[in-house]
C-alpha positions as CSV (number, residue, x, y, z in Angstrom):
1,X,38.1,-46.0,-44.3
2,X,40.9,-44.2,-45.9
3,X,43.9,-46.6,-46.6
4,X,46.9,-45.6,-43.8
5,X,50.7,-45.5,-44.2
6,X,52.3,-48.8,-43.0
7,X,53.6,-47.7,-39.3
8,X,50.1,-45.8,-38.8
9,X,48.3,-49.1,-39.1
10,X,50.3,-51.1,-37.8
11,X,50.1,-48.9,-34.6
12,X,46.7,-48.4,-34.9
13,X,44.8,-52.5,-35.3
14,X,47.9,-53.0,-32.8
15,X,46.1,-50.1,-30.2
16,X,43.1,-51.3,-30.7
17,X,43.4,-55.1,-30.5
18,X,45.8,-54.4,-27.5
19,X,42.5,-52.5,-25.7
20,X,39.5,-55.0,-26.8
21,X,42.3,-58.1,-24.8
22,X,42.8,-55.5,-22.2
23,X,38.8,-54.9,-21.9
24,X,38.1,-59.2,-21.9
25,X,40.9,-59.4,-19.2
26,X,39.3,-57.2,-16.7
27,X,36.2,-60.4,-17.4
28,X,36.8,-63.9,-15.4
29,X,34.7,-65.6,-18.2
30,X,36.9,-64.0,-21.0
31,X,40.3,-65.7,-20.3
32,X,40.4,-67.5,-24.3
33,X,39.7,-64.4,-25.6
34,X,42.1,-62.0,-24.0
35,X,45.0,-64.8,-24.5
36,X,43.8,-64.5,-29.0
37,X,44.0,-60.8,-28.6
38,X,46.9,-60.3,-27.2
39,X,48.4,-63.3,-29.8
40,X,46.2,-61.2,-32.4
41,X,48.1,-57.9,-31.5
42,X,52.0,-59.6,-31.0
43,X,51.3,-61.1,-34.9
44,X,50.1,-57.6,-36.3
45,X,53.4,-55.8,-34.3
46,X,56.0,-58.3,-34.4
47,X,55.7,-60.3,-37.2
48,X,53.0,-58.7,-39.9
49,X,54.5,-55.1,-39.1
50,X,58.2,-55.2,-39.7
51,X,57.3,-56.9,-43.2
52,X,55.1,-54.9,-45.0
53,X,57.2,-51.8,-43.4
54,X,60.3,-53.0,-45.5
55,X,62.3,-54.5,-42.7
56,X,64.6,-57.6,-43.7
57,X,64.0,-61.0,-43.5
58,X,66.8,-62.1,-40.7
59,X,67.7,-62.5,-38.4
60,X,65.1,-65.7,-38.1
61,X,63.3,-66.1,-34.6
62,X,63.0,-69.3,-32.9
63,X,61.4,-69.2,-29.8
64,X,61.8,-71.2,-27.2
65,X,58.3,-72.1,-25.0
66,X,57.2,-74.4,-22.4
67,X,55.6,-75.6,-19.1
68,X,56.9,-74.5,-15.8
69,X,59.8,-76.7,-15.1
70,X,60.2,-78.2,-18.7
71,X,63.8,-77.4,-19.1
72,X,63.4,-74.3,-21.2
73,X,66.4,-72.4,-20.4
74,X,68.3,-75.9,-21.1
75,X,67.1,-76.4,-24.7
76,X,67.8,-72.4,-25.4
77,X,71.1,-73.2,-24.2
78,X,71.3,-76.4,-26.4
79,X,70.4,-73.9,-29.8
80,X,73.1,-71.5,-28.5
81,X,75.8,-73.4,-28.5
82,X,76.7,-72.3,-24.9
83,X,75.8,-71.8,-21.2
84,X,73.8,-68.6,-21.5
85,X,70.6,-68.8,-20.4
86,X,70.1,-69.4,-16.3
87,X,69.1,-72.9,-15.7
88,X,67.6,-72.6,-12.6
89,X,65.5,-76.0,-10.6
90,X,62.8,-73.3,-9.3
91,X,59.4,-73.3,-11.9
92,X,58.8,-69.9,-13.5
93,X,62.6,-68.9,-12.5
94,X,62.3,-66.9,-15.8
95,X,60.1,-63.9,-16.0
96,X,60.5,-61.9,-19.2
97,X,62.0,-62.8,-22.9
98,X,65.7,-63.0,-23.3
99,X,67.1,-62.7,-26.8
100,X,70.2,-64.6,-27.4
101,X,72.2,-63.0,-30.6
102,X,75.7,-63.7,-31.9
103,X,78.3,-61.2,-30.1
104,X,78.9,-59.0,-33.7
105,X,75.4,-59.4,-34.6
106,X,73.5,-55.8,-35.7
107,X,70.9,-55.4,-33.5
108,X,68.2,-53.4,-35.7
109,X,65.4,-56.0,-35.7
110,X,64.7,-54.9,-32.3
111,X,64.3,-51.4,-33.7
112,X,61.0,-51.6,-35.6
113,X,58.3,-49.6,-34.1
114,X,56.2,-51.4,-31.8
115,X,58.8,-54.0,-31.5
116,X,57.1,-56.4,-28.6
117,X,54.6,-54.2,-27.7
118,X,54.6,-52.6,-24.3
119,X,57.8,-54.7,-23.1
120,X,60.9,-52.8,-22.6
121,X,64.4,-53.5,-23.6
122,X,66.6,-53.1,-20.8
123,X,69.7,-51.3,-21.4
124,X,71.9,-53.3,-18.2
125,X,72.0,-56.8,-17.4
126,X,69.8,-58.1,-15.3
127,X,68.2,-61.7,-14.2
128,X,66.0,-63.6,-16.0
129,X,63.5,-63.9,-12.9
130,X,63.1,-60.2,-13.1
131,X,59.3,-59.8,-12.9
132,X,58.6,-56.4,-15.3
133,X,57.4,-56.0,-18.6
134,X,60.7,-56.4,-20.3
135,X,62.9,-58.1,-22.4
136,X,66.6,-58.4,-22.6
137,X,69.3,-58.9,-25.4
138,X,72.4,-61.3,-24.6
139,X,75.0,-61.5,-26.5
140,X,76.8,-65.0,-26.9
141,X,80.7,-65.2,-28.4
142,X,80.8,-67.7,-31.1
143,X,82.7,-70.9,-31.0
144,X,84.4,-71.4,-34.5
145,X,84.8,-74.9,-33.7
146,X,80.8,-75.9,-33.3
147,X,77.4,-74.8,-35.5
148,X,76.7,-71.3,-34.8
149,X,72.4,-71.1,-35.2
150,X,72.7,-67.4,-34.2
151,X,74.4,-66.1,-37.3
152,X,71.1,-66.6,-38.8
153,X,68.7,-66.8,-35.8
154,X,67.6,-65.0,-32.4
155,X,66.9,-67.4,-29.6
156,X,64.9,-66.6,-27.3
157,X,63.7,-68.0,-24.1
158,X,60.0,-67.2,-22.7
159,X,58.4,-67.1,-18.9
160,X,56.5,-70.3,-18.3
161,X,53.2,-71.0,-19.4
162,X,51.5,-71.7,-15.6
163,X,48.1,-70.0,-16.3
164,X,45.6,-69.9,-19.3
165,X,44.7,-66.1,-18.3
166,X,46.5,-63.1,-20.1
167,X,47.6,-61.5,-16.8
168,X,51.0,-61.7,-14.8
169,X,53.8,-62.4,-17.4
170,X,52.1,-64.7,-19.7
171,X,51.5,-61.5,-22.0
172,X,55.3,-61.5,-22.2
173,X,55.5,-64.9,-23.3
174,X,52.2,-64.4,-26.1
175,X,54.3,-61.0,-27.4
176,X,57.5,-63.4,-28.0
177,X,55.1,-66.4,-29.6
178,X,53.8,-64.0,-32.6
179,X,57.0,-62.6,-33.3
180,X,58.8,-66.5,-33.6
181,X,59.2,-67.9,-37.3
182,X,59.9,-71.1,-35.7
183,X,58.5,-72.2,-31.9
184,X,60.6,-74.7,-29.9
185,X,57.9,-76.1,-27.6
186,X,59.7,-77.8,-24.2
187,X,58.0,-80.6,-22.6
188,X,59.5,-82.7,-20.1
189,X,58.3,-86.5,-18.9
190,X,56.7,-85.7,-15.9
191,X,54.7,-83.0,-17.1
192,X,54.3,-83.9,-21.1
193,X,50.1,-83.1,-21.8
194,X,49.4,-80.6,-19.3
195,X,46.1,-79.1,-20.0
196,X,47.4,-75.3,-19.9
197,X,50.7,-75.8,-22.3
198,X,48.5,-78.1,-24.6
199,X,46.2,-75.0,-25.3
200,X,48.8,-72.7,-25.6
201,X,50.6,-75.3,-27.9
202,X,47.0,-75.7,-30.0
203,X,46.3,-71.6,-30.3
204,X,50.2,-71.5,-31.7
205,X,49.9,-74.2,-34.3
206,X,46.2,-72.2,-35.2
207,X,48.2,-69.1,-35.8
208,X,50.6,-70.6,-38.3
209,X,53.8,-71.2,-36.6
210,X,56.1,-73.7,-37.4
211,X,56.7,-75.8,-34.1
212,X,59.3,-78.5,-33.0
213,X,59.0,-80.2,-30.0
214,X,61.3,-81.3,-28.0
215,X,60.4,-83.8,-24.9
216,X,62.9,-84.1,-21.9
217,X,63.7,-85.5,-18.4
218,X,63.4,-88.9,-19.5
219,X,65.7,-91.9,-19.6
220,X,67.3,-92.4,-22.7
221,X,66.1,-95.5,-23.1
222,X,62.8,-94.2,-22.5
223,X,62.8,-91.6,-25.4
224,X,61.9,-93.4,-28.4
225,X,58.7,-94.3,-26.5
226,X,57.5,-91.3,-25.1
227,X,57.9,-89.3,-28.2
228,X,55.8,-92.2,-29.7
229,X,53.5,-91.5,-27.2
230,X,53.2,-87.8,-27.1
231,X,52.7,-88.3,-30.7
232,X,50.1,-90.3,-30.4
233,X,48.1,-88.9,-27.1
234,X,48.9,-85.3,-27.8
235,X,50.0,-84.0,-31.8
236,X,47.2,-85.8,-33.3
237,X,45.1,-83.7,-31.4
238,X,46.2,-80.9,-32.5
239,X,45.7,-78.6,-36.0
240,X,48.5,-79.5,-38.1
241,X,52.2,-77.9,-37.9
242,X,54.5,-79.9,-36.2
243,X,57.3,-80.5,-37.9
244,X,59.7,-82.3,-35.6
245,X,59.5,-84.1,-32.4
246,X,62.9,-84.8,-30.5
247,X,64.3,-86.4,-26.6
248,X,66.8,-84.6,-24.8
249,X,66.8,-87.1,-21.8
250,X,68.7,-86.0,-18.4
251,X,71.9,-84.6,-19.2
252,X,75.2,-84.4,-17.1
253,X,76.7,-81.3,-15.7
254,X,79.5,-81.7,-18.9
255,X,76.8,-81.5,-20.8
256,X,75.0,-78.8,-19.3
257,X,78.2,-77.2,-19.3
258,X,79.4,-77.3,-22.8
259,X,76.3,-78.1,-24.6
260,X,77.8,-77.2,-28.2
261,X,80.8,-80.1,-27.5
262,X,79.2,-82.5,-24.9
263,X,75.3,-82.8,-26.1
264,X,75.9,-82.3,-29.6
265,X,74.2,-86.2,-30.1
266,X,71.3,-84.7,-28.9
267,X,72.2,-80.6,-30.3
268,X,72.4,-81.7,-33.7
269,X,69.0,-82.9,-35.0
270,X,67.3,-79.8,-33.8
271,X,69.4,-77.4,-35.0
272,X,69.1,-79.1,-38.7
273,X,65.0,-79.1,-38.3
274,X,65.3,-75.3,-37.1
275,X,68.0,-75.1,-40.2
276,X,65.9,-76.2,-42.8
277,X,62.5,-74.0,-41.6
278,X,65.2,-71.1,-41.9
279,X,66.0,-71.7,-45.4
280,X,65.9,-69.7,-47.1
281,X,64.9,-67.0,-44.4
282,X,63.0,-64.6,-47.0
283,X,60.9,-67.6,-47.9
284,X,60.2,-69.1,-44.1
285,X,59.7,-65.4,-42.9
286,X,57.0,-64.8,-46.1
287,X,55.5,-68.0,-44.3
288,X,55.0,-66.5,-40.7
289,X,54.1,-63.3,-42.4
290,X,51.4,-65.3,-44.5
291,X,49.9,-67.5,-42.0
292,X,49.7,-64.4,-39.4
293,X,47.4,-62.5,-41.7
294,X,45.4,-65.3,-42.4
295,X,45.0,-66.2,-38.6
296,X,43.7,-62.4,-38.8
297,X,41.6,-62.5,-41.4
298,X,39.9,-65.9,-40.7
299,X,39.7,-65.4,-36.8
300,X,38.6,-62.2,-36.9
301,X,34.8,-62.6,-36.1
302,X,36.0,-65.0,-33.3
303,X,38.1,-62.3,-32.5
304,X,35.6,-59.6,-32.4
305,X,32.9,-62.1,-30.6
306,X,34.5,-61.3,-27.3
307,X,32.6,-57.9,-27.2
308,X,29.0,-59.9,-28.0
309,X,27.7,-59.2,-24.4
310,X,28.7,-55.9,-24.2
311,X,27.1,-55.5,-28.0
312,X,24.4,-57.5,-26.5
313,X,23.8,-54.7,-23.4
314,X,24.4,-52.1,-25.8
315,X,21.2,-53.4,-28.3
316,X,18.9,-53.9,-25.1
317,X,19.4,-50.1,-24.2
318,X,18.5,-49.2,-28.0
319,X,15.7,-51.4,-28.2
320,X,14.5,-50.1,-24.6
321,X,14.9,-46.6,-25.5
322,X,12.9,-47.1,-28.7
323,X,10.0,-48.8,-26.8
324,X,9.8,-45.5,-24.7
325,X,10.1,-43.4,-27.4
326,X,7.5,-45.6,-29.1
327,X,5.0,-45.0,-26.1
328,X,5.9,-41.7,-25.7
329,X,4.9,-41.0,-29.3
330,X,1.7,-43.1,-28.9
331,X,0.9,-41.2,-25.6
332,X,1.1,-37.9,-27.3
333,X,-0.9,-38.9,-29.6
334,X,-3.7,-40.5,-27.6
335,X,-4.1,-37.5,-25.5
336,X,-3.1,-34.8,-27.8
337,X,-3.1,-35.3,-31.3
338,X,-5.8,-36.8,-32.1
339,X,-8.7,-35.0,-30.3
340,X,-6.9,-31.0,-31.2
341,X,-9.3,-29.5,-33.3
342,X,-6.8,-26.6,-34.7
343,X,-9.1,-23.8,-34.2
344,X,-7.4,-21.4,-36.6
345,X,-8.6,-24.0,-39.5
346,X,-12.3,-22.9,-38.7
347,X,-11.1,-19.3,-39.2
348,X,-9.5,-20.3,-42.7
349,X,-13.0,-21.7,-43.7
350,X,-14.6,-18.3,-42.9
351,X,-12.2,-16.8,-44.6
352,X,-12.6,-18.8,-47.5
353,X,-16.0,-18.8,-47.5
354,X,-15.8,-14.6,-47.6
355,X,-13.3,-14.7,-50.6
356,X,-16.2,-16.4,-52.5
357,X,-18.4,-13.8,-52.2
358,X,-18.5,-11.4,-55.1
359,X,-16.6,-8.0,-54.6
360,X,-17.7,-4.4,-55.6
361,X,-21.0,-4.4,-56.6
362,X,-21.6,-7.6,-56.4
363,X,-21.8,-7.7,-52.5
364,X,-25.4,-6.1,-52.9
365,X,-26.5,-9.1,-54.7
366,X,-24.4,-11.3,-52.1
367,X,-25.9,-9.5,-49.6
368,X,-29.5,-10.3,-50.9
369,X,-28.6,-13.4,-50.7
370,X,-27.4,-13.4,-47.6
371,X,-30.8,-11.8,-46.4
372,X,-32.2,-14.9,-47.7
373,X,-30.1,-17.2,-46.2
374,X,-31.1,-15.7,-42.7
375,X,-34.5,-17.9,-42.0
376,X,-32.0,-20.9,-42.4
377,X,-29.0,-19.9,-40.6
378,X,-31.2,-18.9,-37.3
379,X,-32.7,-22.3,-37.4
380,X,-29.6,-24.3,-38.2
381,X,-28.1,-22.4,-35.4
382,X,-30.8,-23.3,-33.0
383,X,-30.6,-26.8,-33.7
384,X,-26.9,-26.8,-33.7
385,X,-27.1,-25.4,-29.9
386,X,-29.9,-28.4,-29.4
387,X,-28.2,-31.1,-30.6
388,X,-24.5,-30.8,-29.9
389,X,-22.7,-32.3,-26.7
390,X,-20.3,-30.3,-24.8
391,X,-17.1,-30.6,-25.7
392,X,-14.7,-32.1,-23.5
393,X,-11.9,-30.8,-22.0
394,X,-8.4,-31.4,-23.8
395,X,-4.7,-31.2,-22.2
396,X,-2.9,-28.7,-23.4
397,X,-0.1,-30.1,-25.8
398,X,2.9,-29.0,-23.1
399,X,1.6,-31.0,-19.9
400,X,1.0,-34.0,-22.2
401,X,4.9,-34.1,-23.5
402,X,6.0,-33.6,-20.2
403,X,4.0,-36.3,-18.6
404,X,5.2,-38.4,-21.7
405,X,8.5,-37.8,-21.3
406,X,9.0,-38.4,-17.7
407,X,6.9,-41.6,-18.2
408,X,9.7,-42.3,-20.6
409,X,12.7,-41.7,-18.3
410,X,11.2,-43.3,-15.4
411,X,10.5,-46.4,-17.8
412,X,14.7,-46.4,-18.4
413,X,15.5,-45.5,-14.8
414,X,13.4,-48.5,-13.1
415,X,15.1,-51.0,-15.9
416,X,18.5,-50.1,-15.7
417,X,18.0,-50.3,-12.0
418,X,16.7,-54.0,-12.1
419,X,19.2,-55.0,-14.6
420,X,22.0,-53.8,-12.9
421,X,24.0,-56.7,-11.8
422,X,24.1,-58.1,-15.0
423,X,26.1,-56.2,-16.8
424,X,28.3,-53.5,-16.4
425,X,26.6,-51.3,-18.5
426,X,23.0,-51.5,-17.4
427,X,25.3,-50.2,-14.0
428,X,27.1,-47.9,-15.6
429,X,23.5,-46.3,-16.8
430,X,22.2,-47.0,-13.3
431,X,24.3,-44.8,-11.8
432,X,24.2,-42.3,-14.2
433,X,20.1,-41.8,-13.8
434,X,20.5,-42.0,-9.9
435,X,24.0,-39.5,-9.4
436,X,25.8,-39.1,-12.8
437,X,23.6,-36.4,-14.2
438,X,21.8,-38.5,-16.9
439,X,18.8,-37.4,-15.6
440,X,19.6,-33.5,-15.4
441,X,21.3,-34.1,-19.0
442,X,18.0,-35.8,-20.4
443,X,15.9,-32.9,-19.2
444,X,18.0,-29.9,-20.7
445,X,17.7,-31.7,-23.8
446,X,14.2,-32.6,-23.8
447,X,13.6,-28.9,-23.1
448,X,15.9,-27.6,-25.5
449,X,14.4,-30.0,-28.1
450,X,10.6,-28.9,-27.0
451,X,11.1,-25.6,-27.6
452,X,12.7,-25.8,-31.3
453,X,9.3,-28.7,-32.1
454,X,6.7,-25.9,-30.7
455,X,8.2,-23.1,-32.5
456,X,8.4,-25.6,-35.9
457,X,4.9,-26.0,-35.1
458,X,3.2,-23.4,-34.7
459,X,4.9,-22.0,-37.7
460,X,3.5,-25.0,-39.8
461,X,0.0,-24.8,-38.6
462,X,-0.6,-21.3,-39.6
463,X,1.1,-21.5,-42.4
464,X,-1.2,-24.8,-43.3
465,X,-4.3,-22.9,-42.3
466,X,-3.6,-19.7,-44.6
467,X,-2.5,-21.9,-47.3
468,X,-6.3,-22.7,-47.8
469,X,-7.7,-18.9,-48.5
470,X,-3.6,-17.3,-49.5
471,X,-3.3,-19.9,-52.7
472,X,-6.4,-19.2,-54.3
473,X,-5.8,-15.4,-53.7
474,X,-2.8,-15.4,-55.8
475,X,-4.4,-17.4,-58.6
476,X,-7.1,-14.4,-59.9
477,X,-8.5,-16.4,-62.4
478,X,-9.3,-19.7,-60.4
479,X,-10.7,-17.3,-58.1
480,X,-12.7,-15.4,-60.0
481,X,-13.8,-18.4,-61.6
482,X,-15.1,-20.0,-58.3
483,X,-16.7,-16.7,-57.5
484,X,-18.9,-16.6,-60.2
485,X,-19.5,-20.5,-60.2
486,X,-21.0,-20.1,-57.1
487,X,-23.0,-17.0,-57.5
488,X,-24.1,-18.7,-60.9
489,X,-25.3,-21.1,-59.0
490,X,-27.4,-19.3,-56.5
491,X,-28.9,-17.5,-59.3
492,X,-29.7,-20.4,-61.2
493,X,-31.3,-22.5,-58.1
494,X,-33.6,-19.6,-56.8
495,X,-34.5,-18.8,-60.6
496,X,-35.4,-22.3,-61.3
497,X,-37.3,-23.3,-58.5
498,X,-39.2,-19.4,-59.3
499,X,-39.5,-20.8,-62.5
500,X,-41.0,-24.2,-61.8
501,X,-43.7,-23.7,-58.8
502,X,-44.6,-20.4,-60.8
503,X,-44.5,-16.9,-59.4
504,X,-46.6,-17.3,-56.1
505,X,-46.5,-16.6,-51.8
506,X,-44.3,-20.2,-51.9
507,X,-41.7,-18.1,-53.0
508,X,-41.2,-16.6,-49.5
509,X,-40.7,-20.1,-48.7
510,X,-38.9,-22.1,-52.1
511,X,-36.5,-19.6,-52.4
512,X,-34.9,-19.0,-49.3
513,X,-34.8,-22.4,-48.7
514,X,-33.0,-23.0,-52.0
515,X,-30.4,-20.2,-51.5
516,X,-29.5,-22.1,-48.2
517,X,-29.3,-25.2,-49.8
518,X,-26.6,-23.9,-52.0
519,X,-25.0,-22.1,-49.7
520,X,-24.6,-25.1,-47.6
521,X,-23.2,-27.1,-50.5
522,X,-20.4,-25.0,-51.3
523,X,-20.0,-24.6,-47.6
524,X,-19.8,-28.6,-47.2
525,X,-17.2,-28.2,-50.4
526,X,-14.8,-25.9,-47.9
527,X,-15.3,-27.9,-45.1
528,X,-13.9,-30.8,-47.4
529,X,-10.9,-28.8,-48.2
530,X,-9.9,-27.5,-44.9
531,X,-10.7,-30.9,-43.2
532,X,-8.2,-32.7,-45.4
533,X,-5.7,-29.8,-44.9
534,X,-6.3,-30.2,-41.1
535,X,-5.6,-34.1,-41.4
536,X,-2.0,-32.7,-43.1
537,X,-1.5,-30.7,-40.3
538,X,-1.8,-33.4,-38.1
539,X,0.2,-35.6,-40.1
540,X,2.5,-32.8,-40.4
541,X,2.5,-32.4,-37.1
542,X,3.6,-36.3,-35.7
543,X,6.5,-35.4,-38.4
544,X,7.8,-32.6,-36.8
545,X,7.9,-34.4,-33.4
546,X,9.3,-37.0,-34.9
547,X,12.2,-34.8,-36.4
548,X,12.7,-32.4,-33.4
549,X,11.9,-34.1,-30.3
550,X,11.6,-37.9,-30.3
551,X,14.3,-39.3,-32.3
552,X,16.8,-36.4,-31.8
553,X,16.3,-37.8,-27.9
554,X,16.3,-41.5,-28.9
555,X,19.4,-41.0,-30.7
556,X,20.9,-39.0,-28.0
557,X,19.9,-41.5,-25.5
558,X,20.8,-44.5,-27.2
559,X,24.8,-43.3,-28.2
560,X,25.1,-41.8,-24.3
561,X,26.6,-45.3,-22.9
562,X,29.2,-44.5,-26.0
563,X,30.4,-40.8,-25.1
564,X,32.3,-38.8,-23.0
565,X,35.6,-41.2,-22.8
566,X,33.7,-44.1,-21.2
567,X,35.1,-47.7,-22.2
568,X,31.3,-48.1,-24.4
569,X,32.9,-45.2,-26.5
570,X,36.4,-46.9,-27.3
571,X,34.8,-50.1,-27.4
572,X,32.8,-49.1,-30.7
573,X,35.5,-47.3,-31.6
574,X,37.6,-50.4,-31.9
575,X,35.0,-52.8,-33.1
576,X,34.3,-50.1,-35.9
577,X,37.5,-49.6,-37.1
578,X,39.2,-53.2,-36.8
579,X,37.3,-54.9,-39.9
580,X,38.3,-52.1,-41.9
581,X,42.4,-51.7,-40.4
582,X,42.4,-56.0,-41.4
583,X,40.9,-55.7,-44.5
584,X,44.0,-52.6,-45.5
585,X,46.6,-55.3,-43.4
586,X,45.2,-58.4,-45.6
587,X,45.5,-56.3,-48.7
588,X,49.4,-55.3,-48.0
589,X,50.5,-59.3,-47.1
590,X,48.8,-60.0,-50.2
591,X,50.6,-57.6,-52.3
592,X,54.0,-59.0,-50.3
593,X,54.0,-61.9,-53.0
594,X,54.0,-60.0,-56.4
């Protein structure tokens, strides 16, 4: 893969991990997986992107996460320093991000490209329990008098966590998560180590991030022993990162107020944890940075396992299509291949058996020798006739690929059929074979790849069958050289059995007999030759079907799930290229600390 500029991938492992979570969410058994994607995209666009695209280290991010009802919007209040955030008794009162910058802070950190993925800055006020994908920017005055975290930080507070699937507005609250250097995580007394805020809490502290907790709604007396607890029941067991844990117990309305003057008691100790994670920034945001990309890079065949059914459906249909092409090729062969005789090879062993006779004036000796030869050839003929069956009937090659072929597609049709309703692509091909046009589609291939295999063919068997008597023709002196082997020979087996039995009526019989024999010798010699270049043939010939009709519609058949825009074709797309886009990433955040 050639290596991109920064923003291109960024955008692009940002596109394609934001389509592989939006393909597992459309799946009721894939909730986990969508919920790491979309944390998987948010780290590559809001925290691993802005870095190795130059941005600056600050402003810091602390984000500000929770349980419905925890008292989120309190505690963001608490790190302001003032009464920004809507504190509101309804669960889930706040549906989308809210930043919360100093008043004459620059506001470019929310210019990077891709900044929070598909969320939306809005441009007007608006209330937090506005349900869009958005996120809003508040500016808060500072107070001379009091710690001001947001010359140095963005505070943001996040939509509840209520659900474990990526749908609704938790994606809002996983794009916020990846972007935060430092997560506060809300948990109030009622509600401390419920399941779905403990996993979200667990697949944060996986990812890297530095988390402080902060329990509420307690009495203050009670604090000291449920952070004890929550310590014990829920931190140890969880992966390692939590760096803090802190009461805010019920607060007055003075406090809730004025939380920069009134709760500082309680203020105080987690503005110096979130202090000291900020400090320096270029070092803590080199730590987000850092533990993103290895979350990438370590996760990523977990990440990629989401798509192992639909890989799974995907390698059935290959091996199924390479069954049928397997039987089609055996079927062919069965009752084709290996009972065609190639006629036109007998031809090329009378021809061959012609060029060995002698030219000019030796044809009157050949022919003498052909008048000998007669006796044998009438009675060789007869018994031929007596003895040999009648042959039996072969198929003609084309009925025998089409009846192999449709065998083949009706194979695919009645399986796709049966397997249907387990899995979306066995019903995807289903309906294809039945009304999409697979079927037609199939058959204007098969044709088209038929007719280029015959014409390949035929070309190859003639050419085979001349080769036998057209090479020795334009090699003179091998030719000449068998010519007069073989008439040597005639000579010297009719003279010598002459010769031996004396010069007598046995002639009539010794030496036509003899001249036969020799004829039939070199004879069985051709046959040798033209058999083994009619075993080529045919072994030339399974070749050519393999090359221009059965895996050219194997191959076509087996990447058809994966064309013409369907979600099969972006889905190997994305697998494909995602190795490759981490592998650049991890090589970028590595060359971050030279």
């Amino acid at each position: 893969m050639e290596p991109l500029s920064a923003r291109a991938l960024i955008g692009q492992l940002g596109d394609d991990l934001g389509w592989l979570e939006d393909h597992c969410r459309h799946r009721p058994d894939q909730a986990t997986a969508a919920v790491r994607l979309r944390l998987a995209a948010g780290l590559v666009r809001n925290c691993i992107g802005p870095a190795i695209d130059d941005q600056p280290p600050t402003p810091l991010h602390v984000v500000v996460m929770g349980g419905a009802g925890a008292g989120k919007s309190t505690v963001a209040n608490l790190l302001s320093g003032a009464q920004a955030a809507e504190s509101n008794p309804q669960a889930g009162f706040t549906r989308h991000p809210i930043a919360y910058t100093n008043a004459t802070g620059a506001l470019s950190w929310a210019g990077h490209v891709g900044f929070l993925g598909p969320l939306q800055r809005l441009t007007n006020p608006a209330p937090a329990s506005l349900d869009e994908d958005v996120y809003q920017v508040r500016r808060v005055p500072a107070d001379p008098t009091t710690y001001d975290l947001l010359k140095d930080f963005v505070v943001w507070d996040c939509p509840d966590m209520t659900t474990w699937a990526a749908a609704g507005y938790i994606p809002r609250l996983l794009e916020a998560a990846a972007l935060a250097d430092v997560i506060v995580f809300v948990a109030s007394d009622e509600r401390y180590n419920d399941e779905v805020p403990t996993r979200f809490l667990k697949l944060i502290l996986e990812a890297g991030k530095a988390v402080v907790i902060v329990l509420t709604k307690m009495r203050e007396a009670d604090a000291a022993p449920l952070i004890a607890h929550f310590q014990q029941e829920v931190v140890s067991r969880l992966p390692h990162g939590v760096v803090g844990c802190y009461a805010i117990p019920f607060l007055t309305p003075d406090q809730l107020a004025d939380p920069a003057r009134q709760a500082g008691k309680y203020r105080i100790p987690i503005l110096n944890q979130v202090a000291v994670l900020g400090n320096p920034p270029a070092t803590a945001r080199r730590r987000s940075v850092f533990c993103a990309d290895r979350y990438l890079v370590q996760g990523l065949n977990d990440l990629l396992s989401v798509a192992r059914t639909d890989l799974d459906a995907l390698e059935g249909w290959q091996a199924m299509v390479q069954t049928g092409r397997n039987e089609f090729v055996g079927r062919y062969n069965r009752e084709y291949l290996n009972s065609e005789k190639f006629r036109g090879f007998d031809e090329a062993l009378v021809r061959l058996m012609e060029l060995l006779e002698l030219p000019a004036f030796g044809r009157i000796l050949s022919g003498a020798l052909w008048v000998l030869r007669t006796p044998y050839r009438l009675v060789r003929g007869l018994l031929m006739r007596m003895l040999s069956r009648p042959e039996a009937i072969s198929r003609a090659e084309q009925p025998v690929l089409e009846d192999a072929y449709n065998g083949w597609i009706d194979g695919l049709r009645k399986e796709t059929a049966r397997r249907a309703e387990s899995h979306p692509l066995w019903a995807h091909l289903s309906q294809a074979f039945h009304s999409g046009g697979l079927t037609e589609q199939a058959r204007d291939r098969f044709q088209q790849s038929m007719r280029t295999f015959q014409s390949c063919e035929a070309e190859e068997v003639d050419r085979t069958a001349r080769d036998i008597y057209e090479q020795l023709q334009k090699r003179p002196v091998a030719l000449y050289a068998l010519r007069g082997g073989k008439f040597a020979l005639d000579v010297a087996a009719v003279s010598g059995s002459i010769l031996a039995g004396g010069i007598g009526w046995q002639d009539f019989i010794i030496a036509p007999l003899v001249a036969s024999l020799t004829h039939q010798l070199v004879e069985l010699l051709g046959w040798g030759v033209v058999d083994a270049q009619r075993e080529k043939a045919r072994s030339r010939q399974q070749q050519l079907l393999k090359q221009h009709l059965s895996e050219p519609m194997a191959e076509w058949l087996t990447k058809w799930p994966a064309t013409g825009g369907s979600s099969f074709e972006r889905l190997q797309q994305a697998l494909g290229r995602i190795p490759g886009l981490v592998q650049q990433l991890d090589t970028r955040v590595r060359a971050l600390k030279s």
